[in-house]
C-alpha positions in Angstrom: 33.7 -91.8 -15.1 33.2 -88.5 -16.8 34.9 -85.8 -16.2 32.9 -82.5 -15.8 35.3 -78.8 -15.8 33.4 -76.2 -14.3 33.7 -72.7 -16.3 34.9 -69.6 -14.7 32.6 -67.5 -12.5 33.1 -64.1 -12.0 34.6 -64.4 -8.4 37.6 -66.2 -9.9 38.3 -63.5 -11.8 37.2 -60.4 -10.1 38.9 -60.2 -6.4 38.1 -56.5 -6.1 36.7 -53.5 -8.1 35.8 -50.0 -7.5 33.0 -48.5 -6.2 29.6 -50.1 -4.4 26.5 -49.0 -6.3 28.1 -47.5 -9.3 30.7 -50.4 -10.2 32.7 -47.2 -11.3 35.6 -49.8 -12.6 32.8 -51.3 -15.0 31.7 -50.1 -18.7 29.2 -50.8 -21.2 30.6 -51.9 -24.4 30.0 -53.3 -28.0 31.5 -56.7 -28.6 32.4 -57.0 -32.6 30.5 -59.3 -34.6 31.9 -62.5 -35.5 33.6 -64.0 -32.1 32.3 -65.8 -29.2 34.1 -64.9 -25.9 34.1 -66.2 -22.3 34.0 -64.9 -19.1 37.4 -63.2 -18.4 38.3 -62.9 -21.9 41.1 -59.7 -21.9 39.7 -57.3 -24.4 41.4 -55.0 -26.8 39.6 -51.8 -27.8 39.4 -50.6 -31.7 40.8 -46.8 -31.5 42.2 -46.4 -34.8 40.1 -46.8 -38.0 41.4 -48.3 -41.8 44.9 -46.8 -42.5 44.9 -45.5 -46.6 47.0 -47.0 -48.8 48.2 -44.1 -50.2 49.2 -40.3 -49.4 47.3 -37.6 -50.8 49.8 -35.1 -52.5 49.4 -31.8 -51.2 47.6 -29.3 -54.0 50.6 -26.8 -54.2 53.3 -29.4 -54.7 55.4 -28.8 -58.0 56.7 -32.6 -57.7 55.0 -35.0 -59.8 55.6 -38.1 -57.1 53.4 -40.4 -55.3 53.9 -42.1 -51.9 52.1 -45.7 -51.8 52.9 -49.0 -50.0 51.3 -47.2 -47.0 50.3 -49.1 -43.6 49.8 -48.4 -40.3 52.1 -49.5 -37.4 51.2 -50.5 -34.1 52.2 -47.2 -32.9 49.9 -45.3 -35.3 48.2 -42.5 -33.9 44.9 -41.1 -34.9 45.1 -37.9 -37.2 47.1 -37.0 -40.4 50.7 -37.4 -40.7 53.2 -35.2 -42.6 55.5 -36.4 -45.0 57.4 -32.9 -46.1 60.6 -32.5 -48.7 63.1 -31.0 -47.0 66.4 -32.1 -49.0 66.0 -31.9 -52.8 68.1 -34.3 -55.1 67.7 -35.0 -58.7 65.8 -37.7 -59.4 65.3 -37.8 -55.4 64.9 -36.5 -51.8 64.5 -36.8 -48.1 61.2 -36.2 -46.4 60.5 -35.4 -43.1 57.6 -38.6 -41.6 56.1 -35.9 -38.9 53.1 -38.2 -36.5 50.0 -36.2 -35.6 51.1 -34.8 -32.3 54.1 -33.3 -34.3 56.5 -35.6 -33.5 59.4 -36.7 -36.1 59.2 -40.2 -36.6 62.1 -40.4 -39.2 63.3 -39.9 -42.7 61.7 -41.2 -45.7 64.3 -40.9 -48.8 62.7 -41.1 -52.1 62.5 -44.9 -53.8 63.3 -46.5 -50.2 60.7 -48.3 -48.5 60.3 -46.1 -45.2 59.8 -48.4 -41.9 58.5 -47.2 -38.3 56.2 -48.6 -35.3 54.5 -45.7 -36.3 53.5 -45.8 -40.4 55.4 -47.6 -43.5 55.3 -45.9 -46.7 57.6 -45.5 -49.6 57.8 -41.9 -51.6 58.2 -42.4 -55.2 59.8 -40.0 -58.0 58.3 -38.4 -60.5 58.9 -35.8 -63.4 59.2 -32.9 -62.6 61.1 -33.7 -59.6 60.0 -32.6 -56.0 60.9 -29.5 -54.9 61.5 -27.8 -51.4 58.4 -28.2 -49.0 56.4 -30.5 -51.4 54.4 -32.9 -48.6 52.1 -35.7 -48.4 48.9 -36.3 -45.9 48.0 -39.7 -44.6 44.9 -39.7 -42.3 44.1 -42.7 -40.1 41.0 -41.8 -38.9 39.5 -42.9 -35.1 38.3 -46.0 -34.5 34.7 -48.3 -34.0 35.4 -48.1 -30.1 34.2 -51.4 -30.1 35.9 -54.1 -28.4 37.1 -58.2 -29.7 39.0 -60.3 -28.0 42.7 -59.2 -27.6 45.3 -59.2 -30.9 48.7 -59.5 -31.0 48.8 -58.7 -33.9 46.8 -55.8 -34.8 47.6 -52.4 -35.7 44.0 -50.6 -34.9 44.7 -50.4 -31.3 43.1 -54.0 -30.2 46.8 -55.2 -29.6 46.8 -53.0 -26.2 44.9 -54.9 -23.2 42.1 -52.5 -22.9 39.7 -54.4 -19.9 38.3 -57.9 -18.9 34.7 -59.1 -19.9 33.2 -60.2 -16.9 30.0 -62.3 -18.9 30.0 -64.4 -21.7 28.6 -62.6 -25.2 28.4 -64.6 -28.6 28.5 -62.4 -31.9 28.4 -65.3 -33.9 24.8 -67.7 -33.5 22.7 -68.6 -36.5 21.0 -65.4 -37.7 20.9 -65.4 -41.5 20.2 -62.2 -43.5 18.1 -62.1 -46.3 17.7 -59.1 -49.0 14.3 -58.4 -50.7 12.5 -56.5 -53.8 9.4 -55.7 -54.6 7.8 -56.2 -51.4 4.2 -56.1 -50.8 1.2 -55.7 -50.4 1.3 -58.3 -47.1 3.2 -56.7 -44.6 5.8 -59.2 -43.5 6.3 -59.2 -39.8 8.6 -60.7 -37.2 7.1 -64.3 -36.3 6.1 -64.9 -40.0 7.7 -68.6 -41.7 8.9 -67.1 -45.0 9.0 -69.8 -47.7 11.1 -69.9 -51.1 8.8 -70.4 -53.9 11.1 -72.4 -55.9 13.3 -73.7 -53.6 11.2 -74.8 -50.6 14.1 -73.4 -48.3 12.3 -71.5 -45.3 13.5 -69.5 -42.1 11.6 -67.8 -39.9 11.8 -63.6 -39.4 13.2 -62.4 -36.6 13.3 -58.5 -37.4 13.5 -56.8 -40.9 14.1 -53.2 -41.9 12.9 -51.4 -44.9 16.0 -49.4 -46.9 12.6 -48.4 -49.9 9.5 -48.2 -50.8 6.7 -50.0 -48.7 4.5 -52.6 -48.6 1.3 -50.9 -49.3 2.7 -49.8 -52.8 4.2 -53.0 -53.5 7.2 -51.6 -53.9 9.1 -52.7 -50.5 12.6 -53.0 -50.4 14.8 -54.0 -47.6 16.4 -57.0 -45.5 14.9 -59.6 -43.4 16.5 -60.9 -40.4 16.1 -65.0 -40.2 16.4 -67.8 -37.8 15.4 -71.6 -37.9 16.8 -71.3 -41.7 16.3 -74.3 -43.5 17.2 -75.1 -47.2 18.9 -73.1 -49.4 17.2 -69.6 -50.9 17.6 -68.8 -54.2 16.9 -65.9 -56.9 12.9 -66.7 -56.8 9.3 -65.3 -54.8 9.3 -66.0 -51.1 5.7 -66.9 -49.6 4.5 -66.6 -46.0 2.0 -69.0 -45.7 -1.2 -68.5 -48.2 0.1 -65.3 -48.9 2.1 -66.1 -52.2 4.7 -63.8 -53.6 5.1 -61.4 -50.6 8.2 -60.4 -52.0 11.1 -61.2 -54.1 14.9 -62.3 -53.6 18.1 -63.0 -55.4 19.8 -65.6 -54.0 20.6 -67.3 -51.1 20.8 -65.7 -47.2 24.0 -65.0 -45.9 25.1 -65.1 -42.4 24.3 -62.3 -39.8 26.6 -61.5 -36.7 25.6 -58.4 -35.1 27.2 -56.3 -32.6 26.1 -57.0 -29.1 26.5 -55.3 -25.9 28.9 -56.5 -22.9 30.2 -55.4 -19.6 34.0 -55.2 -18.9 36.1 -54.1 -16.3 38.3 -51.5 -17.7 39.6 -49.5 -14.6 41.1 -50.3 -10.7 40.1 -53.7 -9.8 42.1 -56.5 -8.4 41.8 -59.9 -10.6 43.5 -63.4 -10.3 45.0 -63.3 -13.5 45.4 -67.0 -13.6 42.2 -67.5 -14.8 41.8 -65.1 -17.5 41.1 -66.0 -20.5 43.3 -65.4 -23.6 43.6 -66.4 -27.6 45.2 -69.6 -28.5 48.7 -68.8 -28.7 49.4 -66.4 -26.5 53.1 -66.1 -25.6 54.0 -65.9 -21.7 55.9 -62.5 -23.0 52.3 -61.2 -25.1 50.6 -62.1 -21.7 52.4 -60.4 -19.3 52.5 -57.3 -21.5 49.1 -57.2 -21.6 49.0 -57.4 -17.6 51.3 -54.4 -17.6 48.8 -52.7 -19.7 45.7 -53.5 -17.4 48.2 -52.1 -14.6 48.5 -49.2 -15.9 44.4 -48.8 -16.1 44.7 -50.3 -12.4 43.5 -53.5 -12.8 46.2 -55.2 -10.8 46.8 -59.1 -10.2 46.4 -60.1 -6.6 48.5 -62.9 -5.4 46.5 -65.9 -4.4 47.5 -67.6 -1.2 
């Protein structure tokens, strides 16, 4: 006999929340491209953006030195760190690693591979030598504020538990984006079967967007949004129909996972965290961090008799 497993629904999840008519624990948000997730899925939020590689020497400094090997930690903080000579050596230094808020976050001494929760980086010599107050910037700048499942193992903020998705969204489907040339003069609209000339592959538009031109010069330029994608596109004329050579293309389409908007609960609620929903491997340690860090938003587990 089959075996059927029935999925979460939200009351399995969601024991309690705040507020009647304005769901005050709930928020809008933007679910990254490229992941399906279920109902319940514990969501981490993108507050930090790419971290440079390198420091940017300060205009003034008389030192000739870089500082590279830079990454971000999982303590990184958005806005520009200090790293500022204040012991002078020949043929090295130490410099003061000061975090946005002003804190010092440790020593870096010249040629040594600096390490911190906060930011790596290594300060390298150079002739002439650094002098007294010489500094590096690094700026991590803020994050997307969108929200992916939660990981582990990031650095941009999406390691901390940020709030539970309380419906199902898919960023991943089988849209396929297509760029185009000289467009025009039939307007291509959403509906139309585009057809490779060569090829024979096919897909039908879904939405498009003009970057150039337009399609009463003939000169349209832009991208066209497909589904039902059949074949394989390459550089050729695409037809719609009796309309031959609407426009032209350079190779194949490539896949398309937009953005889409969710619903999570990101503040005071009560949840049975038993049936959340988390990434394959999760530790029991990662997981009941992450609970600590939805209690601390006051989303709080409730016991279940």
């Amino acid at each position: 006999m089959q075996v059927l497993t029935e999925q979460n629904r939200l009351g399995d999840i969601l024991k309690f929340e705040s507020g009647d008519v304005k769901r005050f624990s709930r928020e809008d948000v933007t679910v990254l491209s490229g992941q399906e997730l279920a109902l319940g899925a514990v969501l981490g939020k993108i507050t930090k953006g790419a971290c440079p590689a390198t420091g940017t020497a300060d205009a003034g400094n008389s030192g000739a030195g870089t500082c590279s090997a830079v990454s971000a930690g999982a303590q990184a903080q958005v806005g520009t760190y200090k790293v500022q000579c204040v012991k002078v050596v020949s043929g090295a230094g130490d410099f003061e690693v000061i975090a946005p808020n002003g804190e010092l976050v440790g020593i870096a001494t010249t040629g040594v591979a600096f390490t911190s929760p906060h930011i790596n980086l290594t300060v390298n010599d150079g002739t002439p030598d650094f002098a007294l107050g010489d500094k590096f910037t690094i700026a991590i700048p803020a994050g997307s504020g969108k929200v992916k499942a939660i990981d582990f193992s990031g650095v941009d903020g999406s390691q901390n538990a940020y709030g539970i998705l309380i419906g199902a969204v898919d960023t991943t489907g089988t849209l396929k984006s297509l760029a185009f040339t000289s467009g025009g003069t039939y307007a291509v609209m959403p509906g139309d079967q585009v057809k490779g000339a060569t090829s024979g592959a096919s897909g039908r538009v879904q939405s498009l967007s003009l970057s150039s031109g337009s399609w009463a010069g003939g000169d349209a330029a832009g991208t066209l949004i497909l589904d039902d994608v059949t074949g394989t596109f390459q550089s050729e004329n695409i037809n719609v129909e009796d309309n031959a050579n609407v426009a032209t293309i350079g190779g194949n389409a490539s896949n398309y996972y937009p953005d889409r908007p969710g619903v999570a609960v990101v503040r005071d609620a009560e949840i049975n965290a038993g049936n959340l929903v988390w990434p394959a491997g999760a530790t029991s340690d990662q997981k009941a961090a992450a609970l600590v860090r939805l209690a601390e938003r006051g989303i709080v587990s409730r016991p279940i008799a």
